[in-house]
Structure formats: C-alpha cells, structure tokens
Residue, then its C-alpha position, 0 to 999 in steps of 0.5 A: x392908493x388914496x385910501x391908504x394915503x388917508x389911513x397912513x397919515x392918521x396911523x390907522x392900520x385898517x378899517x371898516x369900510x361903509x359904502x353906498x352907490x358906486x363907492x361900494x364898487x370903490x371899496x371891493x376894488x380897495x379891499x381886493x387890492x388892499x386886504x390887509x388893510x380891510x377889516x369888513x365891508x358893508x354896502x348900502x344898496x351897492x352898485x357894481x360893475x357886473x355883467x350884462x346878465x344880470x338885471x339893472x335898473x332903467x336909471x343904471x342902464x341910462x347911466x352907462x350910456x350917458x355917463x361915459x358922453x358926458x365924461x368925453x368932452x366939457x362941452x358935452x357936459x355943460x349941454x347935459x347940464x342945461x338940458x337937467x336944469x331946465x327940468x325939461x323932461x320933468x313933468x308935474x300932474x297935468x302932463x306940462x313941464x314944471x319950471x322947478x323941481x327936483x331930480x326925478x330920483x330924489x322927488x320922493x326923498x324928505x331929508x335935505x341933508x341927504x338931498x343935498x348929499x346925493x344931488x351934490x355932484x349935478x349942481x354945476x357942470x364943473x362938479x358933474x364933468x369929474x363925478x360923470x368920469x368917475x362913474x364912466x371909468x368904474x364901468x371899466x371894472x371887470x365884470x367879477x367887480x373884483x369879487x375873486x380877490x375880496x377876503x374881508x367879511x361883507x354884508x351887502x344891504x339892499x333895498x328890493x324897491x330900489x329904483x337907482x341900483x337894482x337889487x339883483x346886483x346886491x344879490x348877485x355880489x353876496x352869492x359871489x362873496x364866500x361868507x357874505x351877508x346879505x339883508x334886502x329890506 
C-alpha cells in the first residue's frame, strides 16, 4: 500500500518494477495485489520465499534462522551486532582474525557505492533491528511467493555463481511465472 501511496502522490498509474534481493519477494507480493498498477517486472538475482524443496544458498539458510532471533528482541540484535563488528568470525590468510575487514559477502565487491548500499542496513543495531524484521516477516510469505496471482510481464536474472540468492530460486520463479524470461549469467 505504500508503493501506491508513492504512485499516487506523483500521478503515476503504473510502473516498471526493478527489484533486487528480497525486494523482488516486495514486488511479486505488490504486483499480485496490485495488477493493474504493475507494468513489468524485473529481478536482479531475486530472493523468495519458496518451499524448503528448492536449493538455497548456506548464507539463505543462515538468514532464516538468524534473522527472525535478531527481529525478537532489540537486545538480541545490538549482541548480533557486536559479535559482526568485531570481525570474530572473519579471518585473514594465516587462520587468525582480522581486526577489520569487510562482510565476508562483500569481501570480492570493488564498487563502494554499491558496498555502502548493500551493507547499509548492518551499520548500527538501530538500522539492522527493522531490516532483520523485514527480511523475518517475508518468510512468511507463502511458499507460491505469490506466483499464481502475478500477470505482469517478468524477467527474472540470475547469476549462477551467486553466493546470497541461490539461482535455483531465479529458476524456480521463471518456470512458475507464464511467460517469464529468465536470463542466468
């Protein structure tokens, strides 16, 4: 209902929908329950809430036990938090822990725009207690990750090596999509 709060107080119709990560999951959800304000869809290695059967990525499944103990209490998130920051659990070549590096996701990522954007809501506990219910509550989605009710034309990219969002699940939601496009690079 926000997205069409957002279309609405600019006169926009209906849109084009680019997505990345769980927002994808944001915009089948939208596009489901708002067709005719969904032109197309696009998303960038799409992470969904589909069942257990199909693969997901090691960092997925930590998600999805992590995430919904971090979201339950603000206490449990500014430990979480600590325990991220001081790196303990990265380590350099030799095997002992670095005193500063980055997210082990973003280790291999040369763009700091694009650092800055994706490690954004892992700065303070205060910005990752609402992204951690964010992402606990769209596990709650339901396992068809609203694919019956999506009528807009999709193209689904995925990246075969992806280490966050597996690209069985990029697959997964072209096939459930009539017409979808699916690229995998």
């Amino acid at each position: 209902k926000d997205l069409v709060t957002l279309l609405d107080s600019h006169s926009i119709p209906a849109a084009h929908l680019v997505a990345w990560c769980n927002g994808a999951q944001v915009a089948m959800n939208f596009a489901a329950h708002f067709p005719e304000r969904t032109r197309s869809l696009v998303f960038l290695n799409g992470a969904f809430n589909l069942p257990p059967s199909v693969p997901r990525s090691v960092v997925d499944k930590n998600m999805r036990l992590m995430m919904p103990k971090i979201a339950a209490r603000r206490k449990d998130t500014e430990l979480f938090f600590r325990i991220m920051s001081a790196g303990r659990f990265l380590s350099g070549d030799n095997g002992q822990p670095q005193k500063s590096a980055p997210a082990p996701v973003l280790a291999a990522c040369s763009n700091p725009s694009l650092v800055h954007l994706t490690s954004a809501t892992y700065k303070s506990p205060e910005l990752l207690y609402p992204y951690a219910n964010i992402i606990a509550q769209s596990f709650k989605e339901p396992d068809h990750a609203w694919t019956d009710s999506v009528t807009a034309p999709t193209l689904v990219i995925g990246n075969e090596y992806d280490q966050i969002a597996d690209p069985a699940g990029s697959r997964e939601i072209a096939r459930r999509l009539p017409g979808a496009e699916l690229v995998i690079l």
